[in-house]
C-alpha positions as CSV (number, residue, x, y, z in Angstrom):
1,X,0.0,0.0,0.0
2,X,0.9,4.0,-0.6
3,X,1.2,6.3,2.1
4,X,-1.8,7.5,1.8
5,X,-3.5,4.1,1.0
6,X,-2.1,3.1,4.8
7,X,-3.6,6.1,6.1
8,X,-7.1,5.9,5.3
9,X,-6.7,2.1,5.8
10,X,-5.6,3.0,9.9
11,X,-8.8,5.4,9.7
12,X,-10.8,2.2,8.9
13,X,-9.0,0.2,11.2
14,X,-9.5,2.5,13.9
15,X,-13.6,2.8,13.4
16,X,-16.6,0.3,13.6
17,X,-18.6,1.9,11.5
18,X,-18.5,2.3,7.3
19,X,-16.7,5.6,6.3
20,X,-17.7,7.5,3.6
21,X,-14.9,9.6,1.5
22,X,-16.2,12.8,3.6
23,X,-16.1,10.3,7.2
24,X,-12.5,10.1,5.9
25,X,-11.5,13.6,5.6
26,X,-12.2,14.7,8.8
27,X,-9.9,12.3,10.2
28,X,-7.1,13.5,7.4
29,X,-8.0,17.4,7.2
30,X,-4.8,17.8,5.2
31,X,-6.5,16.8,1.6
32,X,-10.0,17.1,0.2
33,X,-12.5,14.9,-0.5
34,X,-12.0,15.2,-4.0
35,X,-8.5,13.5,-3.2
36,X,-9.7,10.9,-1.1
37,X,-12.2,9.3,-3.6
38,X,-9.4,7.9,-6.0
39,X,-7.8,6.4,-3.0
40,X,-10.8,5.1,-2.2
41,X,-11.0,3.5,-5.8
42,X,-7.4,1.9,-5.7
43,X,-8.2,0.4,-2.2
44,X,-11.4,-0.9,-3.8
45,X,-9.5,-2.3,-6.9
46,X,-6.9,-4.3,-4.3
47,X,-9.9,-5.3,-2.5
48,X,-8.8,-4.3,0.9
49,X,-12.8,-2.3,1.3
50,X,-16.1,-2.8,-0.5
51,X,-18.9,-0.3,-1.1
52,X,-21.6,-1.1,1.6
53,X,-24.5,1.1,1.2
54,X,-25.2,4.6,0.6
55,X,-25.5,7.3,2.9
56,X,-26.5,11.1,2.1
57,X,-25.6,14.5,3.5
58,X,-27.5,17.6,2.9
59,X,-28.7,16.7,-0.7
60,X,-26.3,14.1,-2.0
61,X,-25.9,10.9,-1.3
62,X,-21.7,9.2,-1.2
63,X,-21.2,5.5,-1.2
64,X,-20.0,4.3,2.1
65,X,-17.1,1.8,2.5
66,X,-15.6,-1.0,4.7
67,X,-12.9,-3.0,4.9
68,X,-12.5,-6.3,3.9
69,X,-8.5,-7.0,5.0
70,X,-8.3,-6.4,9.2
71,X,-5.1,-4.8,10.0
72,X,-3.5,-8.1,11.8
73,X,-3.8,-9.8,8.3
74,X,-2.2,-6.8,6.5
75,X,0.5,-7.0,8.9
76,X,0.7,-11.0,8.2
77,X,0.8,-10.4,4.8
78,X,3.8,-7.8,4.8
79,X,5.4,-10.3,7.3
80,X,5.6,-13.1,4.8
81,X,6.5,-11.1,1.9
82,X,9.9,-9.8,3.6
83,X,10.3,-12.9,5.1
84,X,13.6,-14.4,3.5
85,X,13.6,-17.4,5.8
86,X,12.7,-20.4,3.6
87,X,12.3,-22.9,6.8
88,X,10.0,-20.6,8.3
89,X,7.9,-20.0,5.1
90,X,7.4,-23.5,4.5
91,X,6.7,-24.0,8.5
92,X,3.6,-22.0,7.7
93,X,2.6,-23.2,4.7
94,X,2.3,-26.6,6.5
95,X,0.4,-25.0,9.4
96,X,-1.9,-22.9,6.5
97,X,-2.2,-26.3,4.7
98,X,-4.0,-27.9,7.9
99,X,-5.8,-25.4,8.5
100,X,-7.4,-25.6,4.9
101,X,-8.4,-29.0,5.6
């Protein structure tokens, strides 16, 4: 993920509830909304959060997201790719391959 992927993703990580782009601004007042939405898109394209409804303010109505990777399995998954230890790689691909079964 970007810089600024990670830091929306903490602002879902950090909340219960599905975020809209303007949800998200508040929490990163630095950039507009109009700058959040194509973040939004990439994150949606990597599938790390889905559209979940709709919600409106005043008279328009935004799409609403939430995530579909939890921040323990992104941190798994950045484990494992700069993992460089082949015995402990294939460790837990044995433990991954039980757990499949």
């Amino acid at each position: 993920l970007t810089k600024r992927e990670t830091d929306v993703m903490e602002i879902f990580w950090a909340h219960d509830e599905d975020l809209s782009a303007r949800d998200i601004q508040q929490y990163l007042p630095d950039i507009t909304v109009n700058s959040i939405q194509p973040v939004l898109k990439r994150l949606q394209k990597k599938e790390y959060i889905h559209v979940s409804g709709f919600s409106q303010h005043t008279k328009s109505l935004m799409r609403v997201y939430r995530p579909l990777v939890s921040k323990a399995q992104e941190i798994l998954l950045l484990m494992v790719k700069q993992c460089k230890d082949k015995a402990f790689l294939e460790e837990l691909q044995g433990i991954i391959a039980k757990k499949l079964k």
